[in-house]
TORZA-839535 format. One record per residue: x, y, z of N, C-alpha, C in turn; chain; residue number from 0. Coordinates in steps of 0.1 Angstrom, whole numbers, plus 5000, padded with zeros to 4 digits. Example, Ala and Ser with C-alpha at 12.3 -4.5 7.8 and 13.67 -1.06 7.14 Angstrom:
// TORZA-839535
- 5132,4943,5078,5123,4955,5078,5132,4967,5078,A,0
- 5128,4978,5071,5137,4989,5071,5129,5000,5079,A,1
//
This chain:
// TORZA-839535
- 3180,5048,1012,3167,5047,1019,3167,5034,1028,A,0
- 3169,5021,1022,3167,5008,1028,3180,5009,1043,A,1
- 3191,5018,1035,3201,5017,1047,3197,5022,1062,A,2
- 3187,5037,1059,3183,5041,1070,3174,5032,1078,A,3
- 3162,5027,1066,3154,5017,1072,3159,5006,1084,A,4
- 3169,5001,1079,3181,4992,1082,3184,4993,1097,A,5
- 3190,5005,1095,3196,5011,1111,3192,5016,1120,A,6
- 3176,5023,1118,3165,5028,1125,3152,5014,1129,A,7
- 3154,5007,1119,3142,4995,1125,3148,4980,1126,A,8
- 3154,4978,1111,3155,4964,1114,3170,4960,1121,A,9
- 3179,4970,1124,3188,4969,1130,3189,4962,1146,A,10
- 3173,4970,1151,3168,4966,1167,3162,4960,1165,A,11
- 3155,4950,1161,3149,4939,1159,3155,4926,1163,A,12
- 3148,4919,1171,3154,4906,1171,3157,4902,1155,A,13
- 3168,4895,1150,3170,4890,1137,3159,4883,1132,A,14
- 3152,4874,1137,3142,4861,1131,3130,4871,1131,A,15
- 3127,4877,1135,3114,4887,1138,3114,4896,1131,A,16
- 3124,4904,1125,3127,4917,1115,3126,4909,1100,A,17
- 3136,4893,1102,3131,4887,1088,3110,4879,1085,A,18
- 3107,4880,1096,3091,4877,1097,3086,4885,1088,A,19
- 3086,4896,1096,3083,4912,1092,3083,4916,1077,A,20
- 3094,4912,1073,3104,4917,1058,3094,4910,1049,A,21
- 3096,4896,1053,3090,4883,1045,3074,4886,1041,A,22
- 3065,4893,1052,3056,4898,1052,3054,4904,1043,A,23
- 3057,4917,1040,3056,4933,1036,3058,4924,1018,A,24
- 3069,4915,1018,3072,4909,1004,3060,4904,0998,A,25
- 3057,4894,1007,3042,4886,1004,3030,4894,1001,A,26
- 3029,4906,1008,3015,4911,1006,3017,4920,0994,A,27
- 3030,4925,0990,3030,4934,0981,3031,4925,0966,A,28
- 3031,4913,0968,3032,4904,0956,3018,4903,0953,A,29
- 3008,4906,0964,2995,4896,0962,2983,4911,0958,A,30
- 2991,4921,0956,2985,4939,0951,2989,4932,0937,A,31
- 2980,4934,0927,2989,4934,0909,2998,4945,0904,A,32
- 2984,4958,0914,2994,4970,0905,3004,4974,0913,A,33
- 3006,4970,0927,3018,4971,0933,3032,4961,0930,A,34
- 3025,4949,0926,3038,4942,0924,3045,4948,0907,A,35
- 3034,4948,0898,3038,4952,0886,3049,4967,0887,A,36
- 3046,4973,0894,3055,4981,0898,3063,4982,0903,A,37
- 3063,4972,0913,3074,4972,0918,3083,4963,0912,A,38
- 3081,4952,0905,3091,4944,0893,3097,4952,0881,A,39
- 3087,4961,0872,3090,4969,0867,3106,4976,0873,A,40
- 3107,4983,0885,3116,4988,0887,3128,4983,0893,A,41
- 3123,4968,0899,3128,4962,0906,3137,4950,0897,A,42
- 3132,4945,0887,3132,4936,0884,3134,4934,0867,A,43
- 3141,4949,0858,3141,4949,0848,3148,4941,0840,A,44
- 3147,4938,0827,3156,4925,0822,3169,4930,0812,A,45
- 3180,4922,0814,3190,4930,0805,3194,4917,0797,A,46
- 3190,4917,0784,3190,4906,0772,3203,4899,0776,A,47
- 3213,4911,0778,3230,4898,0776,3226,4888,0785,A,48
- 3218,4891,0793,3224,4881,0809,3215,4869,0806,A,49
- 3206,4867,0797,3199,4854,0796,3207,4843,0795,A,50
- 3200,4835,0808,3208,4822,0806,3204,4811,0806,A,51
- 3208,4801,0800,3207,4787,0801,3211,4776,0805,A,52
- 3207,4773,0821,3209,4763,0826,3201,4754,0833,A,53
- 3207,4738,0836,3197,4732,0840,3186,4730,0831,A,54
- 3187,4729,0822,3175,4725,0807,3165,4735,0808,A,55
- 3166,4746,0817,3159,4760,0817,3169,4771,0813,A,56
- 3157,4783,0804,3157,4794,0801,3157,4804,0812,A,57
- 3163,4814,0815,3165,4819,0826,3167,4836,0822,A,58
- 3161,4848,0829,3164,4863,0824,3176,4865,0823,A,59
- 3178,4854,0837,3197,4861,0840,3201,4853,0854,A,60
- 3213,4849,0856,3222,4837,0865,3218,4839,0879,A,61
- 3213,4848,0881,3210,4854,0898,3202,4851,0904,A,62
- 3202,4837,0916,3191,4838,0924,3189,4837,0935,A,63
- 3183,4834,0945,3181,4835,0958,3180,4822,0963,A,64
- 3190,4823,0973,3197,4806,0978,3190,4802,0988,A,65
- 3190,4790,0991,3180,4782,0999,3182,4791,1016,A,66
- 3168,4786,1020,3170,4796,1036,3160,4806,1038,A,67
- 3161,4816,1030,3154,4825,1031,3138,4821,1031,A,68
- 3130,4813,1018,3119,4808,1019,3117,4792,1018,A,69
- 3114,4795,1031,3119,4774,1035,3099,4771,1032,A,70
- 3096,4774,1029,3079,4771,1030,3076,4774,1017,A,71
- 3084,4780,1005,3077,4782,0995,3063,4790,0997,A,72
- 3062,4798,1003,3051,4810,1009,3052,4824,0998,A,73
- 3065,4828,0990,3071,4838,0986,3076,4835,0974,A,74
- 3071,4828,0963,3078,4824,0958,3077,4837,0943,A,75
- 3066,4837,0941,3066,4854,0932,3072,4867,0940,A,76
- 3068,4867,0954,3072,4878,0963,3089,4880,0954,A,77
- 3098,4868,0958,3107,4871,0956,3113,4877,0938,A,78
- 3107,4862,0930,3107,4869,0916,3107,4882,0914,A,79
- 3095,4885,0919,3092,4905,0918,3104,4916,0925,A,80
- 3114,4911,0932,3122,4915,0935,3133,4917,0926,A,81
- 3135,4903,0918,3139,4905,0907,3149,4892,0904,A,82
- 3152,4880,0913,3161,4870,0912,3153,4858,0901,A,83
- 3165,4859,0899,3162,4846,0885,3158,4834,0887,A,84
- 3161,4826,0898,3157,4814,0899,3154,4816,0919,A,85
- 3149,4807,0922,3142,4809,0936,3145,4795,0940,A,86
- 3151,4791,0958,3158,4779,0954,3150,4781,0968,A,87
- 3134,4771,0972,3129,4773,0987,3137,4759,0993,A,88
- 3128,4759,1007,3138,4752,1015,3146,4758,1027,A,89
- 3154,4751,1029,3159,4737,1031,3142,4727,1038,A,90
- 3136,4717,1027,3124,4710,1033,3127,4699,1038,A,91
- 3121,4692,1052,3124,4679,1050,3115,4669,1053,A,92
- 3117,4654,1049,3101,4649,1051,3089,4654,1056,A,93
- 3093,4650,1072,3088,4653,1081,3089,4673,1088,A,94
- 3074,4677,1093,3074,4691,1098,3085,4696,1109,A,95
- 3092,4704,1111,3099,4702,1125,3101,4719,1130,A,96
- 3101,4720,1135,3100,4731,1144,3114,4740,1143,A,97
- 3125,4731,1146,3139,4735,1142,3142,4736,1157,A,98
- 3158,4744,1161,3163,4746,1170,3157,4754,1180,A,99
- 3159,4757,1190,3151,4764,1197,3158,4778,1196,A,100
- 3151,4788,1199,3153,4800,1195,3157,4808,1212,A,101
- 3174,4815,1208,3176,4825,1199,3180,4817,1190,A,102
- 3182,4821,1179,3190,4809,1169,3195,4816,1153,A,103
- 3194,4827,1152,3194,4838,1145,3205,4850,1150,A,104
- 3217,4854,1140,3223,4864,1146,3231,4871,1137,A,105
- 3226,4886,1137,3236,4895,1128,3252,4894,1130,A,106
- 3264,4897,1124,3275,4905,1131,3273,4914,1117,A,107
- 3271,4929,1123,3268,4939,1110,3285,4941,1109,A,108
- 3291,4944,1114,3306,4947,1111,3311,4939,1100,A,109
- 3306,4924,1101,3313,4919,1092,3301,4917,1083,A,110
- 3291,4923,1081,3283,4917,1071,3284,4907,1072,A,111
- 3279,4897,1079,3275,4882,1082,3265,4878,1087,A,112
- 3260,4863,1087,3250,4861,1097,3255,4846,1105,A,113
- 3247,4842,1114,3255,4830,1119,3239,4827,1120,A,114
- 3235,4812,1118,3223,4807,1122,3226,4790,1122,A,115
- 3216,4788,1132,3216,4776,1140,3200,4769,1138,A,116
- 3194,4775,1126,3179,4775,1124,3175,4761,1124,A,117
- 3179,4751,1123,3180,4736,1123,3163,4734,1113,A,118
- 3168,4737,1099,3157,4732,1091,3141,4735,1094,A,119
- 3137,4747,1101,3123,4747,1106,3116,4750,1097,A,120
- 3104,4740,1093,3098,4738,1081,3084,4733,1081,A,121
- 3076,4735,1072,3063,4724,1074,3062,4714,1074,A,122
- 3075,4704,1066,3078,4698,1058,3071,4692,1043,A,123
- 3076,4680,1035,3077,4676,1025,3061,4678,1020,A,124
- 3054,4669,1029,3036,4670,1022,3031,4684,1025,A,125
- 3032,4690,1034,3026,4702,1030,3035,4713,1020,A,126
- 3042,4714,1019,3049,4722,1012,3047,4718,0996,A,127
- 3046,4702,0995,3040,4701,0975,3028,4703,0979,A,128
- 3020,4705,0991,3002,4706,0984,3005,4723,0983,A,129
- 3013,4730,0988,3012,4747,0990,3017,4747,0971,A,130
- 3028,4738,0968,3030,4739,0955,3028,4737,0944,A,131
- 3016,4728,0941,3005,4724,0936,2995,4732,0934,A,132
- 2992,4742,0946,2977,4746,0945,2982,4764,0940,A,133
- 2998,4763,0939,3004,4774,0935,2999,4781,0922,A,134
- 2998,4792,0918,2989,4801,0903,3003,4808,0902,A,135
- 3014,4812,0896,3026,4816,0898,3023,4831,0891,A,136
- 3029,4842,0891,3023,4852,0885,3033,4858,0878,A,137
- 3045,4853,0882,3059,4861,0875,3065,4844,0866,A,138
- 3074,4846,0860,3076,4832,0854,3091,4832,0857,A,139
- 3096,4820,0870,3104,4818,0876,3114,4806,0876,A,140
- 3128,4802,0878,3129,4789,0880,3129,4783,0895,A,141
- 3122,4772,0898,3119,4770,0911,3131,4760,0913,A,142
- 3136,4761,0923,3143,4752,0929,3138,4744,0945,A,143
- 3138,4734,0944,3138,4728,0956,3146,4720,0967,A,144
- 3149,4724,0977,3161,4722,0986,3155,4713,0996,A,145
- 3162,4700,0996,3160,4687,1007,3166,4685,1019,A,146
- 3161,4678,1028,3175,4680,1036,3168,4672,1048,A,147
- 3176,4667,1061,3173,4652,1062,3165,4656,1081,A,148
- 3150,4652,1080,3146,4649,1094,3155,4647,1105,A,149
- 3151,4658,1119,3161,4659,1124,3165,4643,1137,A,150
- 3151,4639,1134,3150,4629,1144,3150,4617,1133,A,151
- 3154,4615,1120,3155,4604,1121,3171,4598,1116,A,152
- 3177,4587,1123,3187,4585,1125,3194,4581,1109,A,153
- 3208,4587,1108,3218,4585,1099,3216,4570,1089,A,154
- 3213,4564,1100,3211,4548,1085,3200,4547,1078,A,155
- 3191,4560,1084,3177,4557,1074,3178,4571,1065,A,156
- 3189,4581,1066,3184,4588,1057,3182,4585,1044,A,157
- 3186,4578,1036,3181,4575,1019,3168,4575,1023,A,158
- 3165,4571,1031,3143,4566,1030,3141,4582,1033,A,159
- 3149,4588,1040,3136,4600,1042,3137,4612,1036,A,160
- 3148,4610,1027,3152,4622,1014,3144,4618,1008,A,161
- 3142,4602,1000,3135,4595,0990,3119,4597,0994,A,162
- 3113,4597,1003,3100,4606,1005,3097,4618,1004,A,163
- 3113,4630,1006,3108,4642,1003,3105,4645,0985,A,164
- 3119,4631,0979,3118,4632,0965,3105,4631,0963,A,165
- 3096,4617,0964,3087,4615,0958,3078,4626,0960,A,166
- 3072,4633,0972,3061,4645,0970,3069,4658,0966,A,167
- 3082,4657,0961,3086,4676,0960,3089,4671,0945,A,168
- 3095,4663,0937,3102,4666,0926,3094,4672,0915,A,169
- 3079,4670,0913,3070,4670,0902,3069,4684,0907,A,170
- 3071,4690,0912,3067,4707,0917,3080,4714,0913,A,171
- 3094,4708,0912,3106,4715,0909,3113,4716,0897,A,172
- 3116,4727,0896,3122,4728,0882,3137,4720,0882,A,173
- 3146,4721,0891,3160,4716,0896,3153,4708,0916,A,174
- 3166,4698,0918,3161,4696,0929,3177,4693,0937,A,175
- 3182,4699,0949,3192,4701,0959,3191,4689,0969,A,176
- 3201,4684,0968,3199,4676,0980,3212,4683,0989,A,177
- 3205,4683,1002,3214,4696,1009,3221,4687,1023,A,178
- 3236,4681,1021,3242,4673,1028,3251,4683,1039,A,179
- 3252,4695,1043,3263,4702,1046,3258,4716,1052,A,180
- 3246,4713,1057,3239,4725,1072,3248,4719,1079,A,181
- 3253,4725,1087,3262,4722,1104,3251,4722,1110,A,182
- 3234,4726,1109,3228,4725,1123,3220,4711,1125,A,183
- 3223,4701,1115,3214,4688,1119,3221,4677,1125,A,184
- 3225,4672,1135,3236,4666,1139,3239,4652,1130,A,185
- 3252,4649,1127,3255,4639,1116,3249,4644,1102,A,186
- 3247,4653,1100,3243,4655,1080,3258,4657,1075,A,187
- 3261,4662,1082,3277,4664,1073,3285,4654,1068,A,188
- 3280,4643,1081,3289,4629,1076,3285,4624,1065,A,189
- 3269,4630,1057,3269,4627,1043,3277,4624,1032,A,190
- 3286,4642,1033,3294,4644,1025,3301,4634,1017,A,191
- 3305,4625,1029,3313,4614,1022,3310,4605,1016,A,192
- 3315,4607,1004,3315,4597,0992,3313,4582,0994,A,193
- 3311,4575,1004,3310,4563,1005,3294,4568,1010,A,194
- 3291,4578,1017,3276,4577,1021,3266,4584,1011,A,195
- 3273,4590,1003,3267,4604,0994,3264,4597,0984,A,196
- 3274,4584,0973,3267,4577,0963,3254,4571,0964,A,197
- 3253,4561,0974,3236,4559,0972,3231,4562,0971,A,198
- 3232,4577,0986,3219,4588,0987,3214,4597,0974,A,199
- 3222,4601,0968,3225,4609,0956,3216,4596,0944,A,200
- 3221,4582,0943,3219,4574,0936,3200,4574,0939,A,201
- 3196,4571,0950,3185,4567,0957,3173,4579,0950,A,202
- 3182,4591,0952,3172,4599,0952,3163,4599,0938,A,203
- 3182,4601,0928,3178,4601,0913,3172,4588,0908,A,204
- 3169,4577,0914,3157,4571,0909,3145,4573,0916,A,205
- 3141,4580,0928,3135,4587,0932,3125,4597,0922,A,206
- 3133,4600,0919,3129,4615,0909,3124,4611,0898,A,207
- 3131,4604,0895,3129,4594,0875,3114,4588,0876,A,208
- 3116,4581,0889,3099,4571,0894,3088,4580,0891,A,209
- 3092,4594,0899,3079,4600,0906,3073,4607,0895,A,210
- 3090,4612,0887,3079,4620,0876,3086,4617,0862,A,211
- 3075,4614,0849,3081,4607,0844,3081,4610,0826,A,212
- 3075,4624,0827,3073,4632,0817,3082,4642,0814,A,213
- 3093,4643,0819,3111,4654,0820,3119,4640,0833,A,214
- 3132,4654,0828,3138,4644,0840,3150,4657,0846,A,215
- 3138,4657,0861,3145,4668,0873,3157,4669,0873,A,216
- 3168,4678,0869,3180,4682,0872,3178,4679,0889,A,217
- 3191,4672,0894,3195,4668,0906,3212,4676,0909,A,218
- 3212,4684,0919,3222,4693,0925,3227,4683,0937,A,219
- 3239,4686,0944,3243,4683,0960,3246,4699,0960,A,220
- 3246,4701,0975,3253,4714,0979,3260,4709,0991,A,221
- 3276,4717,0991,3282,4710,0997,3287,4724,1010,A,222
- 3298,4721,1019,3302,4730,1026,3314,4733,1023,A,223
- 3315,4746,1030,3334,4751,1024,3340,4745,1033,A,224
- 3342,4738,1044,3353,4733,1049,3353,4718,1050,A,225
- 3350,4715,1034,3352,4702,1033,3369,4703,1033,A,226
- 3374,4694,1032,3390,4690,1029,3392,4694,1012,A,227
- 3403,4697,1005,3404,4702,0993,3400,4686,0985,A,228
- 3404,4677,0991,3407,4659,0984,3391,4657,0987,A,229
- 3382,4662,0995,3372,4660,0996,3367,4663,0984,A,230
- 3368,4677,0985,3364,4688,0975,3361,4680,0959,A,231
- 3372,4671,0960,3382,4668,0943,3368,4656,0944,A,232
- 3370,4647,0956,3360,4632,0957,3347,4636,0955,A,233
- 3340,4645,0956,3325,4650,0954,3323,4651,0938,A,234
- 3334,4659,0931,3337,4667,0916,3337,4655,0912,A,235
- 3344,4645,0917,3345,4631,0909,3336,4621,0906,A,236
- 3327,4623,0919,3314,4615,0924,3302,4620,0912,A,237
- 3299,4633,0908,3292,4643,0904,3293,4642,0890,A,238
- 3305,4638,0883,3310,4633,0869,3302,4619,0869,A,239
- 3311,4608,0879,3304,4591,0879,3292,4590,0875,A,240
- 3282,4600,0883,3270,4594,0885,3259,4607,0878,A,241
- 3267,4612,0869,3262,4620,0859,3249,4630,0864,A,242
- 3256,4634,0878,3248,4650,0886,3248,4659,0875,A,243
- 3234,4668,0877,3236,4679,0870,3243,4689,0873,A,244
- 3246,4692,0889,3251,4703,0895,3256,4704,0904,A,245
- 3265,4714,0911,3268,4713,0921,3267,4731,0930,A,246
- 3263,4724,0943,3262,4744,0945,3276,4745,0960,A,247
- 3280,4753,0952,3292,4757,0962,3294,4770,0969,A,248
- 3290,4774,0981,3289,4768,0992,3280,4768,1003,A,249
- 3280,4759,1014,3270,4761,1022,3273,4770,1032,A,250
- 3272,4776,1045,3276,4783,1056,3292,4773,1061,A,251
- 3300,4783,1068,3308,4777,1074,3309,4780,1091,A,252
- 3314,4768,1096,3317,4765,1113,3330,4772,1112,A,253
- 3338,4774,1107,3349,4781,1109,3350,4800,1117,A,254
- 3358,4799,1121,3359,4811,1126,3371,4820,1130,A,255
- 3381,4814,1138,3398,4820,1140,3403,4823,1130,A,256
- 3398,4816,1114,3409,4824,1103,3403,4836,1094,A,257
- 3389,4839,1099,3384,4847,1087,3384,4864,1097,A,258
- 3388,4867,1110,3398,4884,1110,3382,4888,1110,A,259
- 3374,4883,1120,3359,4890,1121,3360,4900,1131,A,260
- 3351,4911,1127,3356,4926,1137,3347,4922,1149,A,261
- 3333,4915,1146,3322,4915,1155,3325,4913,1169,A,262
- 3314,4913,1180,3318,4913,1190,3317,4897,1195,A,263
- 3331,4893,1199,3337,4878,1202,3329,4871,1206,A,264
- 3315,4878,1218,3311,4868,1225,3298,4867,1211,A,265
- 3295,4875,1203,3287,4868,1188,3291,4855,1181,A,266
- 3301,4862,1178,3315,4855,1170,3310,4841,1173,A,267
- 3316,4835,1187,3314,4824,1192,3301,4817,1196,A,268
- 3289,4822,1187,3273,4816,1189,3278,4804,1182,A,269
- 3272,4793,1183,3267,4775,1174,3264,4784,1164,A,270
- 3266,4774,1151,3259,4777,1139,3265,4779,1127,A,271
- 3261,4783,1114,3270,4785,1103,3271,4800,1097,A,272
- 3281,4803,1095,3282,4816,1092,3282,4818,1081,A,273
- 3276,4831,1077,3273,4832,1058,3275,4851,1056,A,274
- 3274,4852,1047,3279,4861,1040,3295,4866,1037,A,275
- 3300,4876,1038,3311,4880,1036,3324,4876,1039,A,276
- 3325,4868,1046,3334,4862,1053,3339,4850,1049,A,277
- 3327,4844,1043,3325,4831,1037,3333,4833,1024,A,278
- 3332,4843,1016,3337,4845,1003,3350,4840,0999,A,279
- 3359,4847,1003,3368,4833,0998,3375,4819,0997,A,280
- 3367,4814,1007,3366,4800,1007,3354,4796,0998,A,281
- 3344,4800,0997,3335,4802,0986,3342,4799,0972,A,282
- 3344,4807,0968,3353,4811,0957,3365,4802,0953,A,283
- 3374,4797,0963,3383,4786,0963,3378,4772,0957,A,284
- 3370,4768,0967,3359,4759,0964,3353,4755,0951,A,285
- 3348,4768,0945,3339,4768,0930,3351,4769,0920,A,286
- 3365,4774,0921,3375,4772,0913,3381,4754,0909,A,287
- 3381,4753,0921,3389,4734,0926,3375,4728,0915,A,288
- 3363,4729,0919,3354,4722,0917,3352,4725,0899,A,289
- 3355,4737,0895,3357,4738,0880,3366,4732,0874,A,290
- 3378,4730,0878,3393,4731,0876,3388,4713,0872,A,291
- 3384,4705,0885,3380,4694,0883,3371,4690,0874,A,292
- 3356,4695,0870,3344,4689,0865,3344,4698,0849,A,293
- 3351,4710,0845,3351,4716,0836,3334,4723,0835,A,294
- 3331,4719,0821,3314,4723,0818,3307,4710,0821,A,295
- 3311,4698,0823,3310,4685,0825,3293,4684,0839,A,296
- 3297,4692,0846,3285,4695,0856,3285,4711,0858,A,297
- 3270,4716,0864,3266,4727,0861,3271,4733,0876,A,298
- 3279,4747,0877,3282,4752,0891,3273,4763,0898,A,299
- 3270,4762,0909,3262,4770,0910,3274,4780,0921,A,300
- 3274,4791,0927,3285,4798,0934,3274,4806,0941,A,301
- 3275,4807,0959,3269,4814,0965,3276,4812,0977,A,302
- 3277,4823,0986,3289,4823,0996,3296,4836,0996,A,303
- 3292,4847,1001,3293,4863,1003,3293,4865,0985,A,304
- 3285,4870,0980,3280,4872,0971,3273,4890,0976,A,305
- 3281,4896,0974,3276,4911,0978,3270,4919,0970,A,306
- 3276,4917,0956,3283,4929,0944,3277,4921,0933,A,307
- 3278,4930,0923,3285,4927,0908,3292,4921,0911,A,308
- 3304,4926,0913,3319,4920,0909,3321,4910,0917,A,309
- 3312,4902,0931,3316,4891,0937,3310,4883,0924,A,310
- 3296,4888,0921,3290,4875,0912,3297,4875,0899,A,311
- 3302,4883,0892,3312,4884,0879,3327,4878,0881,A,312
- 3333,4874,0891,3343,4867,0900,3336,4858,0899,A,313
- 3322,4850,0905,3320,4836,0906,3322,4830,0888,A,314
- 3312,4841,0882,3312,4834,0868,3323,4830,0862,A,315
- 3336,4840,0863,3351,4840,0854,3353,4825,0862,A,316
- 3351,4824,0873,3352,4809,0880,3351,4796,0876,A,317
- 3338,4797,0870,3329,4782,0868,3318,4785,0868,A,318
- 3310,4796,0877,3299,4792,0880,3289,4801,0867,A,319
- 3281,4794,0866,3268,4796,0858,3259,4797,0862,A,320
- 3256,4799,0875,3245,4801,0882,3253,4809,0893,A,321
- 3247,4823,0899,3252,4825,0916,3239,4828,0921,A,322
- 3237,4826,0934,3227,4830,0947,3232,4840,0958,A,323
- 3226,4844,0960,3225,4853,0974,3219,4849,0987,A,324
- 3217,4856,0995,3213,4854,1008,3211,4867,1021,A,325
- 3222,4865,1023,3228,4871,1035,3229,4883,1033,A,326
- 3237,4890,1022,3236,4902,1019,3224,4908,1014,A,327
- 3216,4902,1009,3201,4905,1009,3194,4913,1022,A,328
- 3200,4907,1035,3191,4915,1047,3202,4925,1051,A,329
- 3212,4926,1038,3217,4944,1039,3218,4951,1034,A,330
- 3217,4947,1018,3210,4955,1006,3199,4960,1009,A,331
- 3187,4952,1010,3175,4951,1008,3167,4950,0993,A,332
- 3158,4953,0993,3149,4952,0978,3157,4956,0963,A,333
- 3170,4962,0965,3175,4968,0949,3187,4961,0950,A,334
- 3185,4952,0958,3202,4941,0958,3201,4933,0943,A,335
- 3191,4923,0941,3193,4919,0928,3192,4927,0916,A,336
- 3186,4941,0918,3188,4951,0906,3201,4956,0903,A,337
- 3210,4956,0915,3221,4962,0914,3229,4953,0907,A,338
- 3227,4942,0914,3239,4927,0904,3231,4926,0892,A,339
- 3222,4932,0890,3219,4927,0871,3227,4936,0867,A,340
- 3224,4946,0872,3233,4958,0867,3246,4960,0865,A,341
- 3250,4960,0874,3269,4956,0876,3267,4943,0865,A,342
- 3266,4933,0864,3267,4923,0860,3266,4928,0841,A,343
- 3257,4933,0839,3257,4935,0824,3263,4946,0821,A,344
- 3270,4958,0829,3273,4964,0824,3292,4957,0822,A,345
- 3295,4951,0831,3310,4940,0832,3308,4934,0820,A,346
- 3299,4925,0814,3297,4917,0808,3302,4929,0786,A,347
- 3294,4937,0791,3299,4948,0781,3312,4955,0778,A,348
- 3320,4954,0790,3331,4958,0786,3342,4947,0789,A,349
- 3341,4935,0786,3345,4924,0790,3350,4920,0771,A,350
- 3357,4909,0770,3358,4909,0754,3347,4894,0757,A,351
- 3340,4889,0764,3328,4881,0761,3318,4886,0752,A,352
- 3312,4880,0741,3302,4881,0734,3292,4876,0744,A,353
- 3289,4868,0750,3277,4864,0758,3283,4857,0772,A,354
- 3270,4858,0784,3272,4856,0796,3282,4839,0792,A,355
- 3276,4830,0788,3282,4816,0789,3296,4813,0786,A,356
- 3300,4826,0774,3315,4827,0770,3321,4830,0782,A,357
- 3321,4834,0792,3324,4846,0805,3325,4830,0814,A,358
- 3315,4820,0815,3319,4810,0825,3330,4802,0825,A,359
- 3342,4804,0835,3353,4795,0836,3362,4804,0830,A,360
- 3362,4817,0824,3373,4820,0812,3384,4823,0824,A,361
- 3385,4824,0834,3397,4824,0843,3405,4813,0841,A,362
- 3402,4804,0837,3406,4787,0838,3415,4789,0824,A,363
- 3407,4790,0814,3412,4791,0802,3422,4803,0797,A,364
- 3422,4811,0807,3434,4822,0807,3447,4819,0810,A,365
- 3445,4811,0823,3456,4803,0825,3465,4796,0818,A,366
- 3453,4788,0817,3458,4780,0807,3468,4784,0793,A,367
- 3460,4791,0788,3467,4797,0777,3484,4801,0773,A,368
//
C-alpha cells in the first residue's frame, strides 16, 4: 500500500514538501487517542526478547530514529506511535537558523538514497527546550538530543555555542549527541579532530554535569564515514580517555565515485551528504573498527543504510547496541520499524543468543575464537 502511495504521490513531490506533508499526517494522527492507540497497537507492538538496556535506560527494543527527521522535536510521540524505540530530535543549534537555501533535498530512488544539504534548519536551542518542557509525552520513549554548531558562528567559538545548547537542552534529554560530522556547516568537520574534539566533548560534559544535577546525561559524538581508518581508531581512543558514553556511527557521506550509484549523474553530483543504502558499508566498516577498538567499554550506536532486519542484526553481531534509521523510512513508510522488530526477533530466535545483549559484538568474539 505505502509503495503505491510512494509512487503515485510522494514520488512527485518536491522531497522537502512530501516530508512536510508525511510529518503532518504523523503529528495529527498522534494528537487523535483512539487513532494513535491504534495505530501503535499495530504499528508498534512489543517483542519481550528485544528489550534493551542502554545508556542507563530501559528500552522495548534497540531501534530508533536518527537525528534529521524531527529537528524541532514537534513529533516526538508521532514518531514513538510508529513504533521506534528511542527518538534522537535535531540536529539543534544554539541559535534559530533557517538552513541552506532550498532546493536542498534530493531523492535518487534507484539507489534508495537521499543526498541533503539542509544546513541544520531549526528553531534552535531556547525554543526547542521551552517546546520540551511544556511537552505531556503520551507514549513512553527514549529522547535523544542532537547538537550541532551555529552556522554563523566562527570555528574558535564553537565550545561556547554547543555549551549554550547544553545548558537549555540537556535537562530535557535522556542521552545527548554532539554532532561534529554534517558536511553542510562549513568547518564542522574539522571538529572531528582530536586535538579540537577533546575540549569540545570536555566543555560540554561539564556543561551537562552543571546544568543538571540530579542524573548524569549520557554524552554521545557522532562521527562521519569518511573519516581516515587512524582517525576512526583516534576518536575510539578519545571516547575511552574521557569516559564518553557513546558513539554513533555514521553520519551521511560526501563520497561518491566508489559507491556504483545507478541514479541519474547530474543528481549524483548535487552538494550534500548522502544517506541510505549506499552508505552501508562504510557504515558497517566503521562500527566494526570502532568495536574492535572500544570493546563494551563505550556504547555503539550503528545507523547508515539500515533497510532490513538483517542490516540491523548485521549492525548488532557488530558492536552496535543501539541502530537508527532514517532514510529508508521515506521508503518503507509507517511498517518500517514494525518490520525490523520483527525480522529482528524473529533472527534473534533462531540465533544460539539467549538474549539481544549476548548478540552485541558476537562477530568479534567468533573470530576471535
Amino acid at each position: 500500500m505505502y509503495s503505491l502511495l510512494f509512487n503515485l504521490i510522494f514520488r512527485r513531490m518536491d522531497p522537502e514538501k512530501a516530508h512536510h506533508l508525511a510529518f503532518r499526517w504523523i503529528r495529527l494522527a498522534a494528537r487523535v487517542p483512539v487513532l494513535r492507540t491504534f495505530a501503535a497497537a499495530f504499528l508498534a507492538p512489543r517483542h519481550k526478547e528485544l528489550r534493551t538496556e542502554a545508556l542507563g535506560r530501559r528500552m522495548h527494543g534497540p531501534f530508533g530514529l536518527a537525528a534529521g527527521f524531527d529537528k524541532n522535536a514537534v513529533a516526538v510521540d508521532g514518531m514513538a506511535m510508529l513504533g521506534f524505540d528511542h527518538v534522537e530530535i535535531g540536529t539543534v543549534t544554539a541559535e534559530p537558523q533557517p538552513g541552506n537555501p532550498k532546493k536542498r533535498l534530493f531523492r535518487l530512488v534507484p539507489d534508495r538514497a537521499l543526498i541533503n544539504r539542509m544546513g541544520f534548519n531549526n528553531d534552535g536551542s531556547a525554543a526547542v527546550a521551552a517546546r520540551l518542557a511544556a511537552r505531556n509525552p503520551v507514549f513512553r520513549t527514549t529522547l535523544g538530543v542532537n547538537i550541532g554548531k551555529t552556522k554563523v558562528v566562527p570555528e574558535d567559538e564553537a565550545i561556547a555555542d554547543y555549551v549554550t545548547s547544553t545548558e537549555r537542552l540537556a535537562a530535557h534529554a535522556d542521552y545527548l549527541v554532539v554532532n561534529v560530522s554534517s558536511p553542510n556547516t562549513p568547518g564542522l568537520r574539522n571538529l572531528q579532530a582530536v586535538e579540537h574534539l577533546r575540549p569540545l566533548l570536555g566543555a560540554v560534559r561539564e556543561a551537562a554535569d552543571r546544568t543538571v544535577t540530579g542524573r548524569r546525561v549520557p554524552l554521545l559524538v557522532k562521527i562521519a564515514p569518511d573519516l581516515a581508518d587512524e582517525d576512526v581508531d583516534a576518536v575510539a581512543d578519545l571516547a575511552v580517555e574521557l569516559g564518553l558514553d557513546g558513539i554513533i556511527a555514521t553520519n551521511t557521506t560526501i563520497a561518491r565515485e566508489s559507491l556504483g550509484l545507478a541514479s541519474d549523474p547530474a543528481l549524483v553530483q548535487e552538494t550534500g551528504g548522502l544517506s541510505g543504502a549506499p552508505v552501508k558499508e562504510r557504515s558497517l566498516e566503521v562500527l566494526r573498527r570502532l568495536y574492535a577498538r572500544v570493546g563494551d567499554r563505550v556504547t555503539l550506536v550503528g545507523v547508515g543504510g539500515i533497510e532490513n532486519a538483517e542490516d540491523a542484526w548485521q549492525r548488532i553481531l557488530a558492536g552496535a547496541t543501539l541502530v537508527q534509521g532514517y532514510s529508508a523510512f521515506i521508503y518503507e513508510g509507517p511498517c518500517y520499524a514494525r518490520a525490523i522488530h520483527k525480522g529482528l526477533a524473529a533472527r534473534l530466535r533462531n540465533s544460539p543468543y539467549a538474549t539481544l545483549a549476548d548478540a552485541v559484538g558476537a562477530e568479534h568474539r567468533k573470530a576471535g575464537a
